[in-house]
C-alpha positions in Angstrom: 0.0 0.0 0.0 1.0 3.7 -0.6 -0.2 7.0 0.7 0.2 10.4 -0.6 1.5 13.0 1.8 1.1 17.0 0.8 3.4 19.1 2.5 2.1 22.8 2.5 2.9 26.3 4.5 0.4 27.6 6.1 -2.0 30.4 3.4 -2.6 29.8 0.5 -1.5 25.8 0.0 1.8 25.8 -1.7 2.6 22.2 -3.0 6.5 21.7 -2.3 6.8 17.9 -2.4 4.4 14.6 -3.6 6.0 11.9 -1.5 5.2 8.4 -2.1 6.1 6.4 1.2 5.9 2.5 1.4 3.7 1.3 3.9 2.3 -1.8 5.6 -1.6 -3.1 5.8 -1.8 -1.8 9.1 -0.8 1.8 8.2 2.8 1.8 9.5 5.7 2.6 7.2 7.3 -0.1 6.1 11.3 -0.2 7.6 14.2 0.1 5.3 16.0 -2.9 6.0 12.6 -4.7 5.0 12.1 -2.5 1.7 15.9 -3.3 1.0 15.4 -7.5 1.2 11.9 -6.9 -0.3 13.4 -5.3 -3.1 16.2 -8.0 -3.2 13.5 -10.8 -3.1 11.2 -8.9 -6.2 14.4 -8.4 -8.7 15.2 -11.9 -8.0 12.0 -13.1 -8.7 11.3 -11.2 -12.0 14.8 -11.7 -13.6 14.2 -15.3 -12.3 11.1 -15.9 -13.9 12.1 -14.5 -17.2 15.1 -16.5 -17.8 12.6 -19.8 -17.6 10.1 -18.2 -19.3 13.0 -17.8 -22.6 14.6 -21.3 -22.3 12.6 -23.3 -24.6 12.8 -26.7 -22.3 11.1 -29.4 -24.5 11.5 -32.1 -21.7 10.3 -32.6 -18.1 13.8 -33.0 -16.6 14.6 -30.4 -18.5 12.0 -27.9 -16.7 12.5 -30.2 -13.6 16.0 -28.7 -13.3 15.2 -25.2 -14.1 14.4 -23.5 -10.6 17.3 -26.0 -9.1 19.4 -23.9 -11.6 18.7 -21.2 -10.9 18.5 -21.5 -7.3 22.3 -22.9 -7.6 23.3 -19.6 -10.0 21.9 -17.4 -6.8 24.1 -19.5 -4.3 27.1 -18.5 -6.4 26.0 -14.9 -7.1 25.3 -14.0 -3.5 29.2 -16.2 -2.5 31.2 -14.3 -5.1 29.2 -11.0 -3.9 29.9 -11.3 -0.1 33.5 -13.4 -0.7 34.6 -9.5 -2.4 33.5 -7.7 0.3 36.6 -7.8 2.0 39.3 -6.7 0.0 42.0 -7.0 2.3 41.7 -11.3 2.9 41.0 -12.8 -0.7 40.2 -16.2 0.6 40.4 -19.2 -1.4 37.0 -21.1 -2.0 36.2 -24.2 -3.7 34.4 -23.6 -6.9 32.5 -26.3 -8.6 32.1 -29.4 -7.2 29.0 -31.5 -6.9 27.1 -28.4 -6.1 27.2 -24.7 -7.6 28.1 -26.3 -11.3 28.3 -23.5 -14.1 30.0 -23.2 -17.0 30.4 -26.8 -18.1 32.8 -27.6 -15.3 36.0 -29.7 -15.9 34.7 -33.6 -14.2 38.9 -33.9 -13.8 39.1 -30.6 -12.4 39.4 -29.1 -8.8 38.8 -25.1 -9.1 39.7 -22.4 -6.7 38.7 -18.9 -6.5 39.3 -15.9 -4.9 38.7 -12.0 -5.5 41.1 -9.7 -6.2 42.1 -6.3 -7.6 43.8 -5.8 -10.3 45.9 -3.3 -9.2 46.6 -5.2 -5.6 50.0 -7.4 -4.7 49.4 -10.9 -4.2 51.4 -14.1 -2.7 50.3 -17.3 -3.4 52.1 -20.3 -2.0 51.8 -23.9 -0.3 52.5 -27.1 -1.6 51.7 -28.8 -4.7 50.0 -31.9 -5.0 50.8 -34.2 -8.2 47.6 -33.6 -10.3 48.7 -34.1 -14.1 48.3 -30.3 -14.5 47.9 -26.9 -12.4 47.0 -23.5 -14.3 47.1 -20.2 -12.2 45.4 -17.5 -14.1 43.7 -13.8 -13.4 39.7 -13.6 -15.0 37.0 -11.2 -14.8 34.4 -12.3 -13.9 31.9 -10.1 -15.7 29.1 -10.6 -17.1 31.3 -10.2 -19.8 33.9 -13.1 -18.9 37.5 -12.0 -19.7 40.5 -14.1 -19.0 44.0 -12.4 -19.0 48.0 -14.1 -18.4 48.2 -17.5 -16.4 50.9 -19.4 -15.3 51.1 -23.3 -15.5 52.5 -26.4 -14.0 56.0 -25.9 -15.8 56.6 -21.9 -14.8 56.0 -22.7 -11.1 59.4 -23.5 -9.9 58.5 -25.8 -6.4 61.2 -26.7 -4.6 62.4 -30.1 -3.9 59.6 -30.5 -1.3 57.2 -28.9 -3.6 56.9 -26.2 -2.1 56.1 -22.9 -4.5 55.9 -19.0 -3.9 54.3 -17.1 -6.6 53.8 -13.5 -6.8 50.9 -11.7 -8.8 50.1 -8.0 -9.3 50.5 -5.0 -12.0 54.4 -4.7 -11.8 57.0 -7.8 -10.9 58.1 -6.8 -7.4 61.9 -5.4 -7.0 64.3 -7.6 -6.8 62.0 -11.0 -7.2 63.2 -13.9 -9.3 60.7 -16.2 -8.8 57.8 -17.2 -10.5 55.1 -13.8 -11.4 51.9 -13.9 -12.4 51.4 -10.4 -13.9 47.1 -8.9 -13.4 45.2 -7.0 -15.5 43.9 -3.8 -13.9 40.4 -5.2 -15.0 40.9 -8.5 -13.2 38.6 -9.4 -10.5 39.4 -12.9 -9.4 42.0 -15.5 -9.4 41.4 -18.8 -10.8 43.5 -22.0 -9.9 42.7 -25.2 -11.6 44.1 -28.3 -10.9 43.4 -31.5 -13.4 43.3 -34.8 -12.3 44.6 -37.8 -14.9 44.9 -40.8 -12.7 42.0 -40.3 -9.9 43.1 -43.5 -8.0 46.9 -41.4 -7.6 46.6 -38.3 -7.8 46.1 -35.6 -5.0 45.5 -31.6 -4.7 47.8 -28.8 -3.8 47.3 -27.0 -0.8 47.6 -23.1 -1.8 46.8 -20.7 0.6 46.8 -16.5 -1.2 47.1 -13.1 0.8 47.6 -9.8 -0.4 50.9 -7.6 0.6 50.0 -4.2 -0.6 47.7 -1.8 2.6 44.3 -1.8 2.4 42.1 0.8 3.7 39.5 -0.8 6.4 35.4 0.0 5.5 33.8 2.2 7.5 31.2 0.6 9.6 28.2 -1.0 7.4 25.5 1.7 6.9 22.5 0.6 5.2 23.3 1.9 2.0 26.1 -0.3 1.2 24.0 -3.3 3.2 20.9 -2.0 -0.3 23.8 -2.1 -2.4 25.4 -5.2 -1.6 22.0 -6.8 -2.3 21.7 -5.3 -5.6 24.9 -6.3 -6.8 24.0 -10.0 -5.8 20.8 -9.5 -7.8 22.5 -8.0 -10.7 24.9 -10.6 -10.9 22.6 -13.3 -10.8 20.1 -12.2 -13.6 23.8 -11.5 -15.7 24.9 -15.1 -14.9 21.9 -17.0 -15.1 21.4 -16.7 -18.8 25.1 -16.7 -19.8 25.2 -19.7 -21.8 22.1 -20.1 -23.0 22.6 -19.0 -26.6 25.9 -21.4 -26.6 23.4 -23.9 -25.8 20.8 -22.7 -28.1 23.7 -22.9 -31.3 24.9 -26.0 -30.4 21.3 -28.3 -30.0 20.3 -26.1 -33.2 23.6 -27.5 -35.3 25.5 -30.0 -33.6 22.3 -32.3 -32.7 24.3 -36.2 -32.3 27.3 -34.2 -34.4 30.8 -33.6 -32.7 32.7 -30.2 -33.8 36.1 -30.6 -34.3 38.6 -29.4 -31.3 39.6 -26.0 -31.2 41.4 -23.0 -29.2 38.9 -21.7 -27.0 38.2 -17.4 -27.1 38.7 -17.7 -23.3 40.3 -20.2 -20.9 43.4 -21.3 -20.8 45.3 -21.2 -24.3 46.9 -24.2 -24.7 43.7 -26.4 -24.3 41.6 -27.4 -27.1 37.8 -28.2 -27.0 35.0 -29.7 -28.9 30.9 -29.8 -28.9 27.8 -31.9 -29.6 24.7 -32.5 -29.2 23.1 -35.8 -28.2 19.2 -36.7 -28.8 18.7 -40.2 -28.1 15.3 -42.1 -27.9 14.8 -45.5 -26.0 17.0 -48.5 -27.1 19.3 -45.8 -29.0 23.0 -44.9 -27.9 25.5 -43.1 -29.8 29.4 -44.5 -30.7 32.0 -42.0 -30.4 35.1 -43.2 -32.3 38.8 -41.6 -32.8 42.5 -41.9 -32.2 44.0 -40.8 -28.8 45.5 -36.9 -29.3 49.1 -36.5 -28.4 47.5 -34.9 -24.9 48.6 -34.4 -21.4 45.4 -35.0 -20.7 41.9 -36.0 -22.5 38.7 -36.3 -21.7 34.6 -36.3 -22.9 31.7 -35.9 -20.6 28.4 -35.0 -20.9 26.1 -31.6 -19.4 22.1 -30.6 -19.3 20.2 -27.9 -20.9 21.2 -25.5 -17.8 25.2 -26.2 -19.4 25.7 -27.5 -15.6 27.7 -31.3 -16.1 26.4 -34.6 -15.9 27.1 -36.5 -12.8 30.6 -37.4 -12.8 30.8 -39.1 -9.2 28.2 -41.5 -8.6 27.4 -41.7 -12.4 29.9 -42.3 -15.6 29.1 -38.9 -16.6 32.5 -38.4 -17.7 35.5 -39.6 -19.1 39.5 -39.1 -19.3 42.9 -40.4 -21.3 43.5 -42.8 -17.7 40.3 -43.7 -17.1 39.0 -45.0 -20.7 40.0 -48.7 -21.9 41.0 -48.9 -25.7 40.1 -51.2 -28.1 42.3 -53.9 -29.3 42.7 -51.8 -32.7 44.2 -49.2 -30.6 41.3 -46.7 -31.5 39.1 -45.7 -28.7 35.6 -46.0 -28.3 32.9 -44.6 -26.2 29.0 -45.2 -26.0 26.7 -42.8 -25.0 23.7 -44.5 -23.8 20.6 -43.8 -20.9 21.3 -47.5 -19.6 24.1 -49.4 -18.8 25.5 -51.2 -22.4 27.6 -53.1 -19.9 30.9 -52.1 -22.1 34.2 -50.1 -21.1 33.8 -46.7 -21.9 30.0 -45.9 -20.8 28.8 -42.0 -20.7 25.6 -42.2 -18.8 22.9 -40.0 -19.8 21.0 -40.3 -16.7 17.9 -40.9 -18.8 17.8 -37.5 -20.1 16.7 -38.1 -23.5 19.1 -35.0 -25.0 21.9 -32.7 -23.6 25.3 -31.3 -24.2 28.9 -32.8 -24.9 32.2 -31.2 -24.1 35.5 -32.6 -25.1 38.8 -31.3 -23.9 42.7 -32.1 -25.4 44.9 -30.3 -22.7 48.3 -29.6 -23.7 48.0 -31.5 -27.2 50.0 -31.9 -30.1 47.6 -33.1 -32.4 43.8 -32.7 -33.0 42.2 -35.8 -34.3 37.8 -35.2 -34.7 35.8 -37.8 -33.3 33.2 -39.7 -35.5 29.9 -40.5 -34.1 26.7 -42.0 -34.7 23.8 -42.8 -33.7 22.8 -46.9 -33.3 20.6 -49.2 -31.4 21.6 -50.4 -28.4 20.8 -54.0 -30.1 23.4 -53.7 -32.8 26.4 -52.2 -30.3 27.6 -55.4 -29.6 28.2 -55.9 -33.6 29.2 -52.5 -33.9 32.5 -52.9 -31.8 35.4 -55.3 -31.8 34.5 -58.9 -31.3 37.2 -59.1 -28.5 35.3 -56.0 -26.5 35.1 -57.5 -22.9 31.8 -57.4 -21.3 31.7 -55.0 -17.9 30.0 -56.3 -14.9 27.9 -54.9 -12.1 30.6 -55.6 -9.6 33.0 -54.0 -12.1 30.8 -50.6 -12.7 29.8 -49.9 -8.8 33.9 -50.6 -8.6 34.0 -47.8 -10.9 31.4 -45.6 -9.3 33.9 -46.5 -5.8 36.7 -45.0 -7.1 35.2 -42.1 -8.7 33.4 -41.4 -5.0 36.8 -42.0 -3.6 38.5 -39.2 -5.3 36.2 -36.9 -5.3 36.2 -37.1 -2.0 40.1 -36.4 -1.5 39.8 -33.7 -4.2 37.1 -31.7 -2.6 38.1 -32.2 1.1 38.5 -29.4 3.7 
């Protein structure tokens, strides 16, 4: 409800001012701390609404996963908007893992974040683990996404412990030798990405970062910056949420059960090279994926939904990497995409979703072979493959599904 209040000296009524004041049903103005979180909770819900209301979902899972989504893309807005509050202690966080996906995330990758300025001095050190590769690198976060110099697993220098020191800012710091990581004054976060091969072997890094240069302290919070903190969480959610929706909408348009070939991605790290598809399968259908191994430091395929959030990677075969996958006797490789279990090496599960996204990544590759693939019955895979294709058993797969639990576990630990 709102009233109108007329401010007048006394005389002939002068009008100096039409106020419009918020009030509650009972006649009381409404406080600011609860216009502030109403406002909050009304730009959530419109920009919210909107972005389902332009994703043309065709399926129920599909629409199912919608509001979950979203809800995650609000978790991650309102983390990133609270972590960069505090300018003076950029904290590392765990990014993706099996919660707050966005982006596609790497299934072999452990990410770390933390905010920073691009102008600010940074020290990042600890010990490395012995994932197959670590890749340091400033970003902006945007909306628009910008990714500027990174440093990698060779320009690290640890010491015979594994130990490493790394500085980052504008300018290499007098005197220092060591391994630099130069910003970009339009950087607002560090990135650090660590890439599990082997997942039965291979361990994280523990990294801790602080920043060397003063920092002013805030003032004591007024409501103003409390109203503008808000905002900003809003804002960055209805910029996120839709973010890859026309990448999505492209790739089901012209890549429906069609792989593109591998490529240098526009952002990322430069070095890696990644490819796209489409899959659309109906009951009793799968899809064989065929090629020769790149010359890579790492590989790897794995599926994602509409929302461009990946497949389940732990408790599922939503993924796939170089260590992990069993050639054939040929020497070729060969991968079946399927929404049941084909009971064959090599098994991206689906989860039932009749269509969604696949990503595949070459890191640190010498060559760039395109996958075939095409769509079959799950009746004629067995003739489809080599005769001497060993036959996977339920003991075998939740063996599987052990080890992936296992990792991920380690990976994602405190």
């Amino acid at each position: 409800m709102k009233v109108s209040v007329l401010f007048a000296f006394p005389g002939p009524i002068i009008l100096l001012a039409l106020m419009v004041i918020p009030v509650s049903t009972s006649g009381e103005e409404i406080p600011v701390e609860i216009r502030a979180w109403n406002e909050f909770c009304d730009s959530l819900k419109a920009s919210g609404a909107k972005i389902l209301e332009t994703y043309p979902q065709r399926h129920e899972v599909d629409r199912a996963e919608g509001p979950l989504f979203l809800a995650q893309q609000l978790s991650i807005a309102i983390e990133q908007t609270f972590a960069a509050r505090d300018r003076a202690f950029p904290l590392l966080r765990i990014g993706a893992t099996d919660l707050n996906k966005a982006g596609f995330d790497g299934a072999d990758a452990k990410y770390l974040g933390a905010p920073i300025e691009g102008t600010g001095t940074y020290r990042l050190s600890g010990t490395l683990g012995n994932a197959r590769l670590i890749a340091i690198q400033a970003v902006a976060m945007g909306p628009p996404y910008a990714a500027f110099a990174s440093l990698s697993s060779d320009g690290l220098s640890p010491d015979p412990q594994g130990r490493v020191e790394i500085m980052l800012g504008p300018e290499q710091p007098e005197g220092w030798t060591g391994p630099w990581l130069a910003t970009d004054a339009r950087a607002t976060d560090l990135m650090v990405r660590e890439y599990f091969g082997d997942w039965l072997e291979e361990n994280p890094s523990t990294l801790t970062l602080e920043r060397l240069d003063p920092v002013e302290t805030d003032a004591a919070l007024s409501m103003e910056r409390s109203r503008e903190t808000l905002q900003t969480a809003a804002a960055r959610f209805a910029g996120r949420a839709p973010l890859w929706q026309p990448m999505v909408v492209q790739i089901r348009e012209r890549l429906r059960n069609r792989l593109s070939p591998p490529a240098s991605p526009r952002q990322g790290l430069s070095d890696n090279f990644y490819g796209s598809g489409w899959f659309a399968l109906e009951p009793g259908q799968a899809l064989l994926i065929e090629f020769d191994a790149p010359e890579a430091l790492l590989w790897s395929f794995q599926l994602g939904n509409f929302w461009w959030e990946s497949l389940d990677y732990v408790s599922r075969t939503g993924s796939l990497n170089g260590d992990q996958a069993v050639p054939s006797s040929d020497g070729r490789y060969r991968i079946v995409i399927a929404g049941e279990d084909p009971w064959v090496p090599n098994w991206l599960d689906t989860g039932g979703r009749p269509e969604g996204a696949i990503n595949f990544r070459y890191q640190r590759s010498q060559s760039k072979p395109t996958p075939t693939m095409r769509l079959i019955s799950l009746e004629e895979l067995r003739s489809e493959l080599p005769k001497d294709t060993p036959i996977v058993s339920k003991k075998e797969r939740r063996a599987e599904i052990a080890a992936r639990r296992s990792h991920a576990a380690r990976r994602w630990a405190p």
